[in-house]
C-alpha positions in Angstrom: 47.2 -47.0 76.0 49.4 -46.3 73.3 48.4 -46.6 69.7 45.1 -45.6 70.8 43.5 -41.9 70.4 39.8 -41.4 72.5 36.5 -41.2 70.9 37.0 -36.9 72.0 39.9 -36.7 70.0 38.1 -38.4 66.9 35.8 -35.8 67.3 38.0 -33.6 67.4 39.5 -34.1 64.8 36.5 -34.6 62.3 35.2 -31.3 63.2 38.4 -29.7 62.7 38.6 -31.1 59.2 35.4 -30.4 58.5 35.8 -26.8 59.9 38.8 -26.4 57.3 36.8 -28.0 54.4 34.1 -25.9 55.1 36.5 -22.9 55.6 37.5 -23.0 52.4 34.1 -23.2 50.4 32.8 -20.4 52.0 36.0 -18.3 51.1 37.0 -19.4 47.8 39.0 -16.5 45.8 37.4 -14.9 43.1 39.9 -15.1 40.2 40.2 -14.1 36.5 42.6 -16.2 34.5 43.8 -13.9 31.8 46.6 -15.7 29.5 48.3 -15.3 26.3 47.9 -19.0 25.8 49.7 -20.2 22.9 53.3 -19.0 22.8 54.1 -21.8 25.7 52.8 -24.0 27.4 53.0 -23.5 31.0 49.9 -21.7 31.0 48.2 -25.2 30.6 49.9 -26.1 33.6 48.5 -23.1 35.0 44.9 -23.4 34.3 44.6 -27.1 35.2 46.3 -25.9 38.7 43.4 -23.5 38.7 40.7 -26.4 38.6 42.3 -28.1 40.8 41.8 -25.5 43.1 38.7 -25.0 42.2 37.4 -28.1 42.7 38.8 -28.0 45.7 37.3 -25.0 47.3 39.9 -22.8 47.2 39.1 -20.6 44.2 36.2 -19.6 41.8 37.1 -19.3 38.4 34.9 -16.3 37.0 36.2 -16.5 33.8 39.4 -17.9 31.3 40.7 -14.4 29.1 43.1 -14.7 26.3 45.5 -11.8 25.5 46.4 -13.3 22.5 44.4 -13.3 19.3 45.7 -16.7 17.7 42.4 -18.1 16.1 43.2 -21.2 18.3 42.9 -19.3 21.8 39.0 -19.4 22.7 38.9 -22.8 21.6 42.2 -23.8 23.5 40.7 -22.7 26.9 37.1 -23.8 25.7 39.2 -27.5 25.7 40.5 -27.0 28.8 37.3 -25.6 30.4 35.7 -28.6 29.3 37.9 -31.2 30.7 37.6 -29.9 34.1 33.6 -30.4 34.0 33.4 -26.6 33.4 32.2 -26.3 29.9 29.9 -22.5 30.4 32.9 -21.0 31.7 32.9 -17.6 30.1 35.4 -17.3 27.6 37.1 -13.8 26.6 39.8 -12.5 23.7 41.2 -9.8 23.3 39.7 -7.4 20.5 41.5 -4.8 18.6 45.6 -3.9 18.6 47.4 -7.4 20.2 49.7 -9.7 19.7 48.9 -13.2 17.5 51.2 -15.9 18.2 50.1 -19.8 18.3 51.8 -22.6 19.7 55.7 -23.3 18.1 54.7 -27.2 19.1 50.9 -27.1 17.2 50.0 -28.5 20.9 47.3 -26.1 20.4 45.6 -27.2 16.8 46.3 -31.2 18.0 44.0 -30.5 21.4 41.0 -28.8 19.8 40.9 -31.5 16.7 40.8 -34.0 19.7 39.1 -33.1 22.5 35.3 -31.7 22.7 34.6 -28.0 23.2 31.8 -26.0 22.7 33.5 -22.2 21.7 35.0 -23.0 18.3 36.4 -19.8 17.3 37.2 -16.9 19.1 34.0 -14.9 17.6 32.3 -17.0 19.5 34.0 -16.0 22.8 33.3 -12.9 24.6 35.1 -8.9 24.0 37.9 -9.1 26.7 37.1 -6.0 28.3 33.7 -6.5 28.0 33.4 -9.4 29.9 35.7 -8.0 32.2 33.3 -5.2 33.3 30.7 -7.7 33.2 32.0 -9.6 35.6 33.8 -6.6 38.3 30.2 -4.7 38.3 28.6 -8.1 39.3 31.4 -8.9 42.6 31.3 -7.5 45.7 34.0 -4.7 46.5 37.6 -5.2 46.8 37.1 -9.2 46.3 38.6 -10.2 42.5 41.8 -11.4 41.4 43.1 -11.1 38.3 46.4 -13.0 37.2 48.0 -12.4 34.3 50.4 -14.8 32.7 50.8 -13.0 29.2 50.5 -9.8 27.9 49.2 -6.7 29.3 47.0 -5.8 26.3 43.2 -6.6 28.4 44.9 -4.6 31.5 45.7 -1.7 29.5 42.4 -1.9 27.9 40.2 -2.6 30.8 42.0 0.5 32.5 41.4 2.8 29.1 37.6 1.6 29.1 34.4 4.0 29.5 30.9 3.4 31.6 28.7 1.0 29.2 25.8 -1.4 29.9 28.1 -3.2 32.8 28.5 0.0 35.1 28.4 3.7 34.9 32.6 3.5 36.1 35.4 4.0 34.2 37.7 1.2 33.8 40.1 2.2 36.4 37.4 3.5 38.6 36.0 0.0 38.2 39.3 -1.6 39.0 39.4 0.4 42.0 36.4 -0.3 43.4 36.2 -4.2 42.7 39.7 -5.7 41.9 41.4 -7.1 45.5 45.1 -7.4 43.9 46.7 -8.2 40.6 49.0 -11.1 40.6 51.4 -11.1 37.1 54.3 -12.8 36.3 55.7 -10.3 34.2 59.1 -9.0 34.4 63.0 -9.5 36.5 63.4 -8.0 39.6 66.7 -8.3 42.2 70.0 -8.2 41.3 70.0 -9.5 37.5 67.5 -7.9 36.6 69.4 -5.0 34.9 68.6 -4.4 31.7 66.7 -7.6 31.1 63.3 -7.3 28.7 61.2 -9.9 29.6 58.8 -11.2 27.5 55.5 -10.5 28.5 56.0 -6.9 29.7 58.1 -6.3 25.9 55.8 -8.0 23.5 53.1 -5.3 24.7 55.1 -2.5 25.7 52.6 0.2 25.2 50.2 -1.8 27.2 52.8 -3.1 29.9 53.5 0.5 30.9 49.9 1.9 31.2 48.8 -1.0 33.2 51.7 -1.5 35.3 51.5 2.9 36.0 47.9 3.3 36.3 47.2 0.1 38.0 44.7 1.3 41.5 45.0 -2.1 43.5 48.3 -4.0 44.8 50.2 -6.2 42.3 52.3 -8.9 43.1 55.1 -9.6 40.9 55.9 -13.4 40.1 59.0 -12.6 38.0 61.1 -14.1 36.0 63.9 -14.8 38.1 61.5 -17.5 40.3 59.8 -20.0 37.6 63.0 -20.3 35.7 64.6 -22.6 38.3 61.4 -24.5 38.9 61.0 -27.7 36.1 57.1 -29.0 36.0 55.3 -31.6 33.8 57.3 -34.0 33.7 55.2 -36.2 36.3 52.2 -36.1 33.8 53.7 -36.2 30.6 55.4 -39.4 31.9 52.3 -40.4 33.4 49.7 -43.7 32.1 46.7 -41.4 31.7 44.8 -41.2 28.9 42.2 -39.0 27.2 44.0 -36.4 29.2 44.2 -32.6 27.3 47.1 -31.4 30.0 48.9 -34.9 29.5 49.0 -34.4 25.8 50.5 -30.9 25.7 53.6 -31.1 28.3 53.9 -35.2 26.4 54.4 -33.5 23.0 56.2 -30.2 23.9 59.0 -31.1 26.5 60.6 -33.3 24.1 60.5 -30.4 21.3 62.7 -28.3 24.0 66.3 -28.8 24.2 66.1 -26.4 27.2 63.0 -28.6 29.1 64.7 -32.1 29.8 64.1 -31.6 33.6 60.9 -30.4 33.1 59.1 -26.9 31.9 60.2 -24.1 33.2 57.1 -22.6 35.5 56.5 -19.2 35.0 52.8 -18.9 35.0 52.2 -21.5 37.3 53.8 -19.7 40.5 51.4 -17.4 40.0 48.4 -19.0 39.9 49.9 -20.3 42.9 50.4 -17.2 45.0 47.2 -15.9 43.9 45.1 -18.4 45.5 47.4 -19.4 48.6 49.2 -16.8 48.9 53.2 -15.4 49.4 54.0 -16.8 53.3 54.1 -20.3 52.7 56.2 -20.3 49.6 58.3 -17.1 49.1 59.5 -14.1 50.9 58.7 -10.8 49.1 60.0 -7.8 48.6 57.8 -4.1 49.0 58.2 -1.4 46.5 56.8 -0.1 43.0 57.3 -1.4 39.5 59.0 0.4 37.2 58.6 -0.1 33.3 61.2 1.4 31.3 61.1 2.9 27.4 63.3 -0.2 26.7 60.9 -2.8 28.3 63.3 -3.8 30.8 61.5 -3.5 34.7 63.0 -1.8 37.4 62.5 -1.3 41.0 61.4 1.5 43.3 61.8 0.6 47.4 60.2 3.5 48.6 56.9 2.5 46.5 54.2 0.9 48.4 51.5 -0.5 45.9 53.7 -3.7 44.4 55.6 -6.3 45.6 57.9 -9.2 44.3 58.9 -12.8 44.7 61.8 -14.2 46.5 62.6 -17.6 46.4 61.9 -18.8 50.3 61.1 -23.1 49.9 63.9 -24.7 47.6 62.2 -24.6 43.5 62.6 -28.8 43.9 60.1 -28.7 46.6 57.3 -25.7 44.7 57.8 -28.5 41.8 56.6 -31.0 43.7 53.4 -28.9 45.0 53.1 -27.8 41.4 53.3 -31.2 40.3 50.8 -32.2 42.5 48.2 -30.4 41.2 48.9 -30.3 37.2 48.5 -34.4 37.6 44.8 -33.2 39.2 42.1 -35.2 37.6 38.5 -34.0 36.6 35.9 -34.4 39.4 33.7 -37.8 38.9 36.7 -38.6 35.5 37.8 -42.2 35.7 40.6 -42.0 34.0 41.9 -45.4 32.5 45.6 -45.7 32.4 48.4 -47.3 30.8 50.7 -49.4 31.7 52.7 -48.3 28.3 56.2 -46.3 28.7 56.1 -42.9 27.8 
């Protein structure tokens, strides 16, 4: 009769769901979050897309790792951590030679004076490449991914490091054994790309080129060229919730941007995205090999096999409106009360 589907099919269909929902906690991807988070804000997009797929079974966060040594960054991702019910997240920053930029729109200082979180400073918070070896000699073979959505500095590092307390390894023996792929959005590939210094491969140059020739694993490439064209933030900045850290930074720091009326551009969010769902759905790519020139600028080499880049496959409209989707995620168990106020 039609309208009607059988009591077989109902079964069906749970157990399919159920299969899929299952599917997905038993295979979560193991990721490392490693951000200069400071200098922009997309990155706060980024890690709340992160929880969200955390939360639902599609990733474990092993740990949040800043590449920048702003006194605000530790407590910045301790905010964040904390928000999404994961306040004993571990916490790394980068020790040593790096770069020490905060946030042009204070976003930064405003969330930590108003939203709990338990690492204060970034003494507090773990030696980057420490907890990075940490972490690798504690995870099975060939699971991890690491994004990166900043500088290069804990790559570089990690890959200069000796055997310690962690593992007997070196760092790039260590990376070999336990890193699956790298996903970075860092640099311009394709026909523009010419010439064109982006700015997390320049502001660590030195560090840019050892990672990106020494790297073991695969890395795929989120460049430039694809988050430009994709606007973000604007759903939750425009949003009635409240006593939400996420809301408050794109709320404050779109306006401040005479280039981010649409929206903020979404660099390090396509990555996170890629990382944990992967290329198909979303982009065509492109095989080769990274190359990092003296000038900072990235070129390309086709008969390389290790690397690949981004292409854009679905329109950016529709990746903003996945993105979207997930930056407006809620904490598990949060009830958010909202306003009915214009923003």
């Amino acid at each position: 009769m039609k309208g009607r589907i059988s009591v077989p099919t109902i079964a069906f269909l749970i157990l399919f769901v159920c299969g899929q929902a299952v599917g997905q906690r038993i295979h979560p991807v193991p990721v490392v979050f490693d951000t200069d988070i400071g200098p922009d804000y997309d990155d706060v997009g980024a890690l709340a897309m992160l929880h969200a797929f955390a939360d639902s079974g599609e990733c474990t966060i092993l740990a949040t790792i800043a590449s920048n040594r702003h006194r605000y960054a530790a407590a910045a991702l301790s905010v964040l951590n904390t928000y999404f019910k994961r306040p004993d997240l571990p916490i790394g920053v980068v020790r040593g030679r790096a770069m020490n930029m905060s946030a042009p729109q204070k976003w930064d200082s405003i969330i930590t004076t108003d939203y709990p979180h338990r690492i204060k400073t970034n003494d507090e918070a773990w030696d980057a490449v420490k907890l990075y070896r940490r972490l690798l000699a504690l995870q099975p073979d060939s699971t991890v991914t690491i994004i990166t959505v900043g500088f290069l500095t804990n790559m570089s590092n990690l890959l200069q490091s000796g055997a310690d307390e962690s593992s007997p390894l070196s760092g790039a023996e260590l990376v070999g054994r336990k890193v699956r792929r790298l996903v970075s959005m860092a640099g311009r590939f394709g026909e523009e790309a010419a010439g064109f210094k982006e700015f997390n491969v320049m502001k660590d140059l030195v560090a840019s080129k050892n990672a990106f020739e020494n790297w073991p694993t695969p890395i795929v490439f989120s460049g430039f060229e694809i988050g430009v064209h994709i606007f973000t933030g604007l759903p939750i900045a425009n949003s009635g919730l409240l006593h939400s850290p996420v809301k408050d930074v794109f709320r404050r720091s779109i306006p401040m941007d005479s280039h981010d009326k649409a929206g903020r551009m979404s660099w390090d969010e396509t990555a996170v995205l890629v990382a944990v769902r992967g290329t198909e759905r979303y982009f065509d790519v492109v095989k080769g090999r990274v190359i990092c020139h003296e000038d900072g600028s990235t070129g390309w080499d086709p008969s390389g096999k290790r690397d690949v880049y981004l292409v854009q496959k679905l329109p950016p409209e529709e990746v903003a409106g996945i993105i979207n989707a997930l930056i407006m995620h809620m904490p598990v168990g949060q009830n958010h009360d909202r306003s009915d106020r214009p923003y």
